[in-house]
C-alpha positions in Angstrom: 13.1 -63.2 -87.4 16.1 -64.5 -88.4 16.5 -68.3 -86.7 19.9 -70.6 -87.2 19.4 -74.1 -86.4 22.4 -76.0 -85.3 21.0 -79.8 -85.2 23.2 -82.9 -86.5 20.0 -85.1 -87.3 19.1 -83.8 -90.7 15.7 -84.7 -90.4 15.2 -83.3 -87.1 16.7 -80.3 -89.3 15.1 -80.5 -92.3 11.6 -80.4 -90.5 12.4 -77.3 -88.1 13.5 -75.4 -91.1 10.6 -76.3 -93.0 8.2 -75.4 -90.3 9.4 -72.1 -89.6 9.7 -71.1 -93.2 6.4 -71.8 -93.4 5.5 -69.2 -90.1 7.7 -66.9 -92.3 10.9 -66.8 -90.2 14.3 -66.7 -92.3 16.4 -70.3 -91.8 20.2 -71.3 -91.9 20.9 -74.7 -90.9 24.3 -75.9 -89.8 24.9 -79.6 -89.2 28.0 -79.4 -87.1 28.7 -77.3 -83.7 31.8 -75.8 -85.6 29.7 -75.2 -88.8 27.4 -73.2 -86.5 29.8 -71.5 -84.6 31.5 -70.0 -87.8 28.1 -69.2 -89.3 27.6 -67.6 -85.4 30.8 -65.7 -86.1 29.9 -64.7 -89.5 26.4 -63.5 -89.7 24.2 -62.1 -87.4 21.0 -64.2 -86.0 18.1 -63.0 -83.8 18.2 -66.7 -82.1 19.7 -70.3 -82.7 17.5 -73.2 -81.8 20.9 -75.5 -81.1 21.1 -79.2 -80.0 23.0 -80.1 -77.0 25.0 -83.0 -78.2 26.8 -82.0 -81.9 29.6 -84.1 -83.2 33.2 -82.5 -82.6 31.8 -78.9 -80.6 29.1 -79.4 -77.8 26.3 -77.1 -78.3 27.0 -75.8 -74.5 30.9 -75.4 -75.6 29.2 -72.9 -78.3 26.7 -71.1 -76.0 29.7 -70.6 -73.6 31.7 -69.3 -76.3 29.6 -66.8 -77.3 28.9 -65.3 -74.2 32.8 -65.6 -73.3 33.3 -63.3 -76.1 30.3 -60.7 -75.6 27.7 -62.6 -77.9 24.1 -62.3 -76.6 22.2 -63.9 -79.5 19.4 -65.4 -78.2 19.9 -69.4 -78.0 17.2 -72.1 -77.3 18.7 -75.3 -76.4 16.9 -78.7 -77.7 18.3 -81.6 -75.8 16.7 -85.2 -74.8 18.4 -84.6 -71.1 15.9 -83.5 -69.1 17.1 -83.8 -65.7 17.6 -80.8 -63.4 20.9 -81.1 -63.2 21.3 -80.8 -67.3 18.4 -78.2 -67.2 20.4 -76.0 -64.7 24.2 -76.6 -66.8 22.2 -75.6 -69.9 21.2 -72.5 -68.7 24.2 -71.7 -66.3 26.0 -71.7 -69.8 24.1 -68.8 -71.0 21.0 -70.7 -72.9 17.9 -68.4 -72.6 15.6 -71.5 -72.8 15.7 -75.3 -72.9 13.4 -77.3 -74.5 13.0 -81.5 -74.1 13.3 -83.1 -77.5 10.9 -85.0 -78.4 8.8 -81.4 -78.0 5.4 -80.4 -79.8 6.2 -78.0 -82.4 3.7 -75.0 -81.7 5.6 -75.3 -78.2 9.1 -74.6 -80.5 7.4 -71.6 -81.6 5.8 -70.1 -78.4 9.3 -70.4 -77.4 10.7 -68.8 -80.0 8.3 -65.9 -80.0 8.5 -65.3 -76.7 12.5 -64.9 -77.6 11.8 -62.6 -80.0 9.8 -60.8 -77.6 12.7 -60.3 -75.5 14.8 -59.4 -78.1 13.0 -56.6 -79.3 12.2 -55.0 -76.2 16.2 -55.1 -75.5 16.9 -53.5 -79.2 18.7 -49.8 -79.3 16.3 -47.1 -80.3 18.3 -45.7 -82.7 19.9 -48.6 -85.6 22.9 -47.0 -88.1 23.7 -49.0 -91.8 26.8 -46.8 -93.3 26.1 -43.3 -93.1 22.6 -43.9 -92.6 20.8 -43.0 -89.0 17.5 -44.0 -88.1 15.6 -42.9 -84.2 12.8 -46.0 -83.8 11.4 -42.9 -81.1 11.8 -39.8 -83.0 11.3 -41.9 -86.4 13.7 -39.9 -88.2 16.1 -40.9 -90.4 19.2 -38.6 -91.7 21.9 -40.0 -93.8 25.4 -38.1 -93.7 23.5 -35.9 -91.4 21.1 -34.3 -93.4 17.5 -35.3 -92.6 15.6 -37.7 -94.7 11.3 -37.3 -94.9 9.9 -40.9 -95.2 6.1 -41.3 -94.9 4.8 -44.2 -92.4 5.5 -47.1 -94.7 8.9 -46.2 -96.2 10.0 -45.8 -92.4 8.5 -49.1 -91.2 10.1 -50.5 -94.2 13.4 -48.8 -93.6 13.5 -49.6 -90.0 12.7 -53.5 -91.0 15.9 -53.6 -93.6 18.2 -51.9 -91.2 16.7 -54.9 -88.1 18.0 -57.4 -90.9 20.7 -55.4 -92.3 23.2 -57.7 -94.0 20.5 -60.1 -94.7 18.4 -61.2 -97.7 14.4 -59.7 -96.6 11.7 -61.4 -99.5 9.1 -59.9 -100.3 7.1 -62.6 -98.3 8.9 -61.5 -95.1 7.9 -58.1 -95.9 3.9 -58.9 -96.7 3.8 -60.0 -93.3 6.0 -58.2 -90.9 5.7 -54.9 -92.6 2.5 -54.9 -94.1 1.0 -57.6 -91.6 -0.9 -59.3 -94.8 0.4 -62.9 -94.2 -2.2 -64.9 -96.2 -3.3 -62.0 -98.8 -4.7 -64.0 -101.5 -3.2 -61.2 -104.6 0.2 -60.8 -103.5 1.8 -57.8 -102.7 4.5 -58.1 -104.5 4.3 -54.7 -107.2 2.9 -52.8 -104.1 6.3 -53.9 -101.9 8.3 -53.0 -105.2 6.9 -49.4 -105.4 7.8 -48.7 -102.4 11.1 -49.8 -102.1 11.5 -47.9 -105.3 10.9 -45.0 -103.2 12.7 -45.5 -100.7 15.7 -46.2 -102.7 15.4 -42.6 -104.6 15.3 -40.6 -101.6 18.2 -43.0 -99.2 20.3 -43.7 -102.0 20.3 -41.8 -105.3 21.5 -38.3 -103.5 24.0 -40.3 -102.7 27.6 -41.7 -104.2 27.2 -45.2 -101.8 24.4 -47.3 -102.6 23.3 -49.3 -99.3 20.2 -50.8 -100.6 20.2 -53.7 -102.9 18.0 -55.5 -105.3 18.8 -59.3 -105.2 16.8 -60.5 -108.4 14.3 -63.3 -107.8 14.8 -63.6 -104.2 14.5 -60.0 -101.9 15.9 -57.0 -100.8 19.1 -56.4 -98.9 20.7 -53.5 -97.1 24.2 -53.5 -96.8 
C-alpha cells in the first residue's frame, strides 16, 4: 500500500514513516498542507494519514479539495480535537476515518488496513498501463489486443505493478505482497528477478514501447 503522510511535526512524521516501512507499506511524507496537496495532485496514493491543523492549508481545506474535484483517495485524519463536533466536521469533509492523536500505533495500522480493505474491494476489475489490458476476473492480459499467456505468478506479479503503476515496487514489497514471504530468512531477491525477466520478454520485447522498468538498486516500475 502506498501511504502519504501529511503531518507538520517531523517527529510525529519521522516515526509514522518509519513504522510503516517497517510493515512494508511505501511512504512519502509532506510537511506542509500545500506540499501534500501538490504531491496529492501529482502522484497517485492508496490513502494519506493527514493532520488536521498544517501551517498555511488546513488538512480539512485538502480533504475538501479533493473531493470537490472528484478525488476519493482514501484519507485518515490524525487530529488532537476529539469532540463530536470536530469528529462529525472531519468526516462531513469527506475523511473516511478520524483518529485522536496521541493514538497507539497498532491502532494506526488497523485503521489503515481496514482502509485498504475498502479500497480494494472498490477497485475496477479490469486495470490498463499504455496499451496493456489486464481482467483481475478473467486473468487475462492482452496488450495492443493480442492476448498475452502469463502463468499464476507473472499475472499476480503483473496485476501488482499495474495496482502501483507509476510507482517504484522493491523487491521487498514484492516478497511479501506477491509472494507472501515477509520474514524469509534467504531473500528472494534472484527468484523476484527471474521472473520479472519473464515477464518483461513476453509484455515488452514484442513490443516497440517498453512499459516496464528496471530502477537499479531500488525496484521495479511500470510506466
Amino acid at each position: 500500500m502506498n501511504v502519504l503522510i501529511v503531518e507538520d511535526d517531523p517527529k510525529i512524521a519521522a516515526a509514522i514513516e518509519s513504522g510503516l516501512k517497517q510493515e512494508g507499506y511505501a511512504t512519502t511524507v509532506a510537511l506542509t498542507g500545500e506540499d501534500g496537496f501538490f504531491r496529492l495532485s501529482e502522484s497517485r496514493y492508496d490513502v494519506v494519514v493527514l493532520d488536521w491543523m498544517l501551517p498555511g492549508r488546513s488538512g480539512i481545506d485538502v480533504v475538501k479539495t479533493l473531493r470537490k474535484r472528484g478525488d476519493d483517495t482514501k484519507v485518515l485524519i490524525l487530529t488532537a480535537r476529539d469532540g463530536i463536533d470536530d469528529r462529525v466536521l472531519g468526516l462531513d469533509s469527506g475523511a473516511d476515518d478520524y483518529l485522536v492523536k496521541p493514538f497507539a500505533f497498532p491502532e494506526l495500522l488497523a485503521r489503515l488496513r481496514a482502509l485498504g480493505r475498502r479500497t480494494r474491494g472498490e477497485e475496477a476489475t479490469r486495470l490498463k498501463c499504455a496499451d496493456l489490458d489486464l481482467d483481475l476476473v478473467a486473468r487475462s492480459v492482452a496488450r495492443a489486443g493480442t492476448a498475452i499467456e502469463l502463468t499464476v505468478r507473472e499475472f499476480d506479479l503483473l496485476a501488482y505493478l499495474m495496482k502501483n503503476r507509476g510507482h517504484i515496487v522493491s523487491r521487498e514489497m514484492l516478497a511479501k505482497d506477491v509472494w507472501n514471504e515477509p520474514s524469509r530468512a534467504t531473500p528472494l531477491d534472484n527468484v523476484i528477478d527471474v521472473h520479472v525477466t519473464r515477464l518483461r520478454r513476453k509484455i515488452d520485447e514484442p513490443f516497440e514501447r517498453k512499459l516496464l522498468r528496471t530502477v537499479r538498486g531500488v525496484g521495479f516500475v511500470l510506466e
